[in-house]
C-alpha positions in Angstrom: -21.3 -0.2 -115.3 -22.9 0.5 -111.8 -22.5 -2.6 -109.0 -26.0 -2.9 -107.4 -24.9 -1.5 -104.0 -24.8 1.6 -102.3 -21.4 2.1 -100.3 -21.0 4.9 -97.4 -17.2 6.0 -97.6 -15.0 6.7 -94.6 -12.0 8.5 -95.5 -9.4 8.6 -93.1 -6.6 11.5 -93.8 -3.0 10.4 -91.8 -1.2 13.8 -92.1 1.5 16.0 -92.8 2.8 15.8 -96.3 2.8 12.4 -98.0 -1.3 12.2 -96.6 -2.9 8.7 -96.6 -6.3 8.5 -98.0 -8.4 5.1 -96.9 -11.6 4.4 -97.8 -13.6 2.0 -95.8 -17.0 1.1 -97.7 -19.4 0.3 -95.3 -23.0 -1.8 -97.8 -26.2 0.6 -97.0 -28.1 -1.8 -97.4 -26.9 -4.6 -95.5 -25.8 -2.3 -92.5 -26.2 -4.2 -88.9 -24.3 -5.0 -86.3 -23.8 -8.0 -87.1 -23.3 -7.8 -91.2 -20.6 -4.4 -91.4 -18.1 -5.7 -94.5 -15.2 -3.3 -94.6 -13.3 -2.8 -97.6 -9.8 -0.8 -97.9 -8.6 0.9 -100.8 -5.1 3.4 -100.6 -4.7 6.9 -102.5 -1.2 8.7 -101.8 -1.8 12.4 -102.1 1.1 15.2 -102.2 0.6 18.1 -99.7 -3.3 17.0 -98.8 -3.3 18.3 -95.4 -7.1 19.6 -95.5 -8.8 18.2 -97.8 -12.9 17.9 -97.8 -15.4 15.5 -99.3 -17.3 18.1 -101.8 -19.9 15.4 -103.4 -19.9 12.0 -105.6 -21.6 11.2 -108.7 -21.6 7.8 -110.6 -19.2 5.8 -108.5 -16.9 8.8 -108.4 -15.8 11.0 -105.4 -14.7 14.7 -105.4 -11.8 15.6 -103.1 -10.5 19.2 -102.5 -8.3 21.2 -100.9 -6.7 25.1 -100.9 -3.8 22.8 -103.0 -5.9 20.1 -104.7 -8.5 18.9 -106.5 -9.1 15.0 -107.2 -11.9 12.8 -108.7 -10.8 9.5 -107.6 -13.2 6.0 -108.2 -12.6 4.1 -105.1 -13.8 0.7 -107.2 -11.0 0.8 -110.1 -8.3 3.2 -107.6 -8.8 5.8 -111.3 -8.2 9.4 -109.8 -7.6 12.7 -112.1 -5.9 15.9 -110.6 -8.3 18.8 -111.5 -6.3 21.8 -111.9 -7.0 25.2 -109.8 -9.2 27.4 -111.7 -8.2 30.1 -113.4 -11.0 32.8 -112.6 -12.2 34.8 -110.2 -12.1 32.1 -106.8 -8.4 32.2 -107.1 -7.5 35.9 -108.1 -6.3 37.1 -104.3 -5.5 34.4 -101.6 -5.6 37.2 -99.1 -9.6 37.8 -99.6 -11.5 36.1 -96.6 -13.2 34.2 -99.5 -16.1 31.0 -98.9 -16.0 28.1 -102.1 -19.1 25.9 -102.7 -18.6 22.9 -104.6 -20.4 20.3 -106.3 -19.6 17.3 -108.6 -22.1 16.1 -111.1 -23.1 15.1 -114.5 -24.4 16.3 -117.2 -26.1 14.2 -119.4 -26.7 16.3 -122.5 -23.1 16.3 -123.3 -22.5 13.3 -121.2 -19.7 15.1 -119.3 -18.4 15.4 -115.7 -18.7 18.8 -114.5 -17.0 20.0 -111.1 -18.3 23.9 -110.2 -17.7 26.2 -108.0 -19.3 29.0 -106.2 -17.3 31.3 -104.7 -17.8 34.7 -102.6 -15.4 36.9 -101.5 -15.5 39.6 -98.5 -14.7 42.9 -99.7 -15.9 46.5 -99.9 -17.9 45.4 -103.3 -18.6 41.9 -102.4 -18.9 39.5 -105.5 -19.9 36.1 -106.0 -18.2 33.9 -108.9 -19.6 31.1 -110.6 -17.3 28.3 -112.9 -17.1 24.6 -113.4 -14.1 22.2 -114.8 -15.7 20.1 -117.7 -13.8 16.9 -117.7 -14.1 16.1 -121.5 -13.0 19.4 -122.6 -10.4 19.4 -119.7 -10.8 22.8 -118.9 -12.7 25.6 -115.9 -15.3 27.6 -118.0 -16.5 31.1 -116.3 -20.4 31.4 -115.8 -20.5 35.2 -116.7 -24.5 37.0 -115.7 -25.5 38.5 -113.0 -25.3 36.7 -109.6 -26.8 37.5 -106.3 -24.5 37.6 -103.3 -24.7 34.2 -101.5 -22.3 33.0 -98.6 -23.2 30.7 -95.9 -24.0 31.0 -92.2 -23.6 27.2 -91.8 -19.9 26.2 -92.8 -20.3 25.3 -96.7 -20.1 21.6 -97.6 -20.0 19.7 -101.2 -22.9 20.4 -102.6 -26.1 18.1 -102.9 -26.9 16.2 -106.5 -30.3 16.2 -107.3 -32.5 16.2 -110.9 -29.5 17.2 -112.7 -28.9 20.1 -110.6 -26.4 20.7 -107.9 -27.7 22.0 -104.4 -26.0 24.1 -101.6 -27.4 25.9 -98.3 -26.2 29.6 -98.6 -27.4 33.0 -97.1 -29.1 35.4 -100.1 -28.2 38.8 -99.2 -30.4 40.9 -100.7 -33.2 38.9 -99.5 -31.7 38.9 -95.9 -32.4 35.1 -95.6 -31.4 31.5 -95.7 -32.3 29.6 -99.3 -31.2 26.7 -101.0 -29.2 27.8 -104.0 -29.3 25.3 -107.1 -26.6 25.2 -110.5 -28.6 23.3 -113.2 -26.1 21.7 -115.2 -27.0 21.2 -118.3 -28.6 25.3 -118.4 -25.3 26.2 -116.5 -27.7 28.5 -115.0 -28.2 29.9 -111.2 -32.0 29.6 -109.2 -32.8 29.3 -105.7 -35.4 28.1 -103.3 -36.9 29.2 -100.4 -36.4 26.7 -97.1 -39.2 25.7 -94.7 -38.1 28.1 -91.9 -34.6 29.2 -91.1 -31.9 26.7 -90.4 -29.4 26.7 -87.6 -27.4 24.1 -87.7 -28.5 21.6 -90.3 -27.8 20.1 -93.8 -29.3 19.1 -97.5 -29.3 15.3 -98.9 -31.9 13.0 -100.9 -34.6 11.2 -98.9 -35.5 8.7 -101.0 -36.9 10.3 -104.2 -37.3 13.7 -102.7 -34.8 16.9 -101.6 -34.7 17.1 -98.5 -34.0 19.5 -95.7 -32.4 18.4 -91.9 -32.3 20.7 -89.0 -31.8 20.0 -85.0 -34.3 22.1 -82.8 -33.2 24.8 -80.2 -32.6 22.5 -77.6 -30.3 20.0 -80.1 -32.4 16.9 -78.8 -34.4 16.5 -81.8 -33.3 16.5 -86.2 -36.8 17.3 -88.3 -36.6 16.0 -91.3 -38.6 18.1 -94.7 -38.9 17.1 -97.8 -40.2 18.8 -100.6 -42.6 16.6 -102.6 -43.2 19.1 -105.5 -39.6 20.0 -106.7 -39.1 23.7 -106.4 -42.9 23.9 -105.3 -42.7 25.7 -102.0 -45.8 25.2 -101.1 -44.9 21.4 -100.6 -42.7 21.6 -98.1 -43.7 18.8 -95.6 -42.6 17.9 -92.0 -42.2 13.8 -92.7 -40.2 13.3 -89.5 -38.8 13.9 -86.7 -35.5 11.9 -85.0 -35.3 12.0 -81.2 -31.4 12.4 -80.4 -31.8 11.6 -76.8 -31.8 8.1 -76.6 -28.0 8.3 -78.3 -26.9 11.3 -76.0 -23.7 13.6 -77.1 -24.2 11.6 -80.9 -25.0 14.5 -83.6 -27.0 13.2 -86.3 -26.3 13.9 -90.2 -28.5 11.8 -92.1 -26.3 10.5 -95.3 -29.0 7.6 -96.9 -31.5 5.3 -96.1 -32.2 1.9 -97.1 -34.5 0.2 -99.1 -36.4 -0.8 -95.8 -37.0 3.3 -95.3 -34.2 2.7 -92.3 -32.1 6.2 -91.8 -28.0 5.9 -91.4 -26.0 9.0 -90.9 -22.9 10.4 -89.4 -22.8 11.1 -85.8 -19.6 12.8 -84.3 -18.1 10.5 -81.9 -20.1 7.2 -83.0 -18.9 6.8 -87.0 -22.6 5.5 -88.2 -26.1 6.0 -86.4 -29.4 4.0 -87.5 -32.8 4.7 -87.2 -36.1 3.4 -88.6 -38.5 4.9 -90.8 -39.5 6.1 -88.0 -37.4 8.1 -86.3 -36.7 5.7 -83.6 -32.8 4.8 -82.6 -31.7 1.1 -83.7 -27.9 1.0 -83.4 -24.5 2.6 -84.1 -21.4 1.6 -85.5 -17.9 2.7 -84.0 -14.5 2.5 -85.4 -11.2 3.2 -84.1 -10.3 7.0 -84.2 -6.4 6.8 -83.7 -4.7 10.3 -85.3 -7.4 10.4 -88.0 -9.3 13.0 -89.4 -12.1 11.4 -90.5 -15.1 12.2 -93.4 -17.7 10.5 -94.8 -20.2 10.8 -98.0 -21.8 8.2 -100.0 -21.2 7.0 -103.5 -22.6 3.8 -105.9 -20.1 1.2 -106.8 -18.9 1.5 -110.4 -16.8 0.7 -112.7 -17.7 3.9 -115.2 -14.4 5.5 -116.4 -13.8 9.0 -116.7 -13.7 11.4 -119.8 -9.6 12.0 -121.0 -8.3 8.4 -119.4 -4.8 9.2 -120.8 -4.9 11.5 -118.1 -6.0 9.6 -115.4 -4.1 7.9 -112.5 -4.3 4.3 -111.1 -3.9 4.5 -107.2 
């Protein structure tokens, strides 16, 4: 079952070896500066010493590294080790490869699937595509032909959206930026065009639309798109633009809003940054750095159990 609040995760990595994962949850919707509950939760990790936030799905979070893979539910402290795959992303370490993740589910088959995009540098540059189904506890190649895609912004988890998983990636053939999509219940490739080319910017879900965030050349202003008709290119719109200089030296990388239409997001020295619906600044939220690396993403409280419990882990 789902609990009827959104949560925006903090995870705090103490390295070297024995790595200590904490998770502060942080209520969307009651965010203020006067109203921030902080929750901890622990996860122990073996030889986690760069691990990334690749996406959540129904309460649960995806956590990778060149070592590791976990699913982990912050609510119940369930986490499964994924295994490596198998295929084609781990055939030569020595490649200078690029992975794109994502975490979803699929509800045809009512299974968890993690994929993975990867492309490798080489003379005959290749791009593979697999997944890890959790009920059949196993990575599944995605064989077809697949256009070279890397990314000119550094690849994060990818974003869930209409059943489909989302990344920013370069098409080379078409010489451009698009937004590349794995539908998963098709197991099936498409892409999109973008707005206009991206810089520096990001994918998430602005309220019921995807949407597309990018600073401008002088880094003082985020424009946010949304596309109103999904895959209709055509309906890319402009819907707003955030002024970053009345929160100087704070990037901006919207992660939600809140029912009110109010904008939170990651900012690099300040942990949390809120705007209005209308682009203007309302606060921001520090917490204490220490020898932390710090991530964040944001996930729905649940209590939903995973396919193959027998396998999973209580933290």
């Amino acid at each position: 079952m789902f609990l009827p609040h959104e949560l925006i995760i903090e995870i705090l990595l103490r390295l070297p070896v024995k790595s200590l994962i904490r998770f502060k949850s942080v209520s969307s919707v009651g965010y203020d500066s006067a109203s921030v509950s902080l929750s901890l939760d622990y996860m122990f990790l073996e030889d986690f010493t760069d691990f990334e936030v690749k996406g959540s799905c129904r309460g649960f979070i995806l956590i990778c590294s060149s070592l590791n893979i976990y699913i982990w539910n912050p609510t119940t402290g369930v986490h499964k080790q994924i295994p490596l795959s198998p295929f084609g992303s781990n055939v030569d370490s020595n490649l200078d490869n690029e992975y794109f993740y994502g975490f979803g589910y699929d509800h045809s088959t009512e299974d968890y699937l993690v994929v993975l995009m990867s492309y490798h540098y080489s003379d005959d540059p290749t791009l593979h595509l697999e997944y890890f189904s959790l009920k059949a506890n196993t990575w599944k190649e995605v064989k077809g032909p697949h256009f070279p895609y890397s990314s000119e912004i550094e690849p994060t988890g990818g974003c869930l959206y209409k059943g489909a998983i989302h990344w920013l990636a370069y098409r080379y053939d078409l010489q451009t930026d698009v937004i590349v999509a794995f539908d998963l219940m098709e197991k099936k490739l498409s892409y999109m065009p973008l707005p206009h080319p991206l810089q520096c910017g990001g994918l998430w879900v602005y309220g019921e639309y995807l949407s597309v965030y990018t600073e401008n050349d002088t880094d003082d202003e985020v424009e946010i798109w949304v596309m109103k008709e999904y895959k209709v290119n055509s309906s890319w719109t402009l819907v707003l633009t955030i002024d970053l200089s009345v929160c100087p030296n704070v990037a901006f990388s919207p992660l939600c809003c809140t029912k009110s239409g109010d904008i939170i997001g990651a900012g690099e020295r300040d942990r949390l940054v809120k705007y209005d619906k209308n682009g203007q600044f309302l606060e921001k939220h520090s917490y204490p750095k220490y020898d932390l690396i710090c991530k964040m993403t944001m996930y729905i409280d649940s209590l939903l159990s995973l396919p193959s419990d027998g396998d999973n882990k209580q933290a």
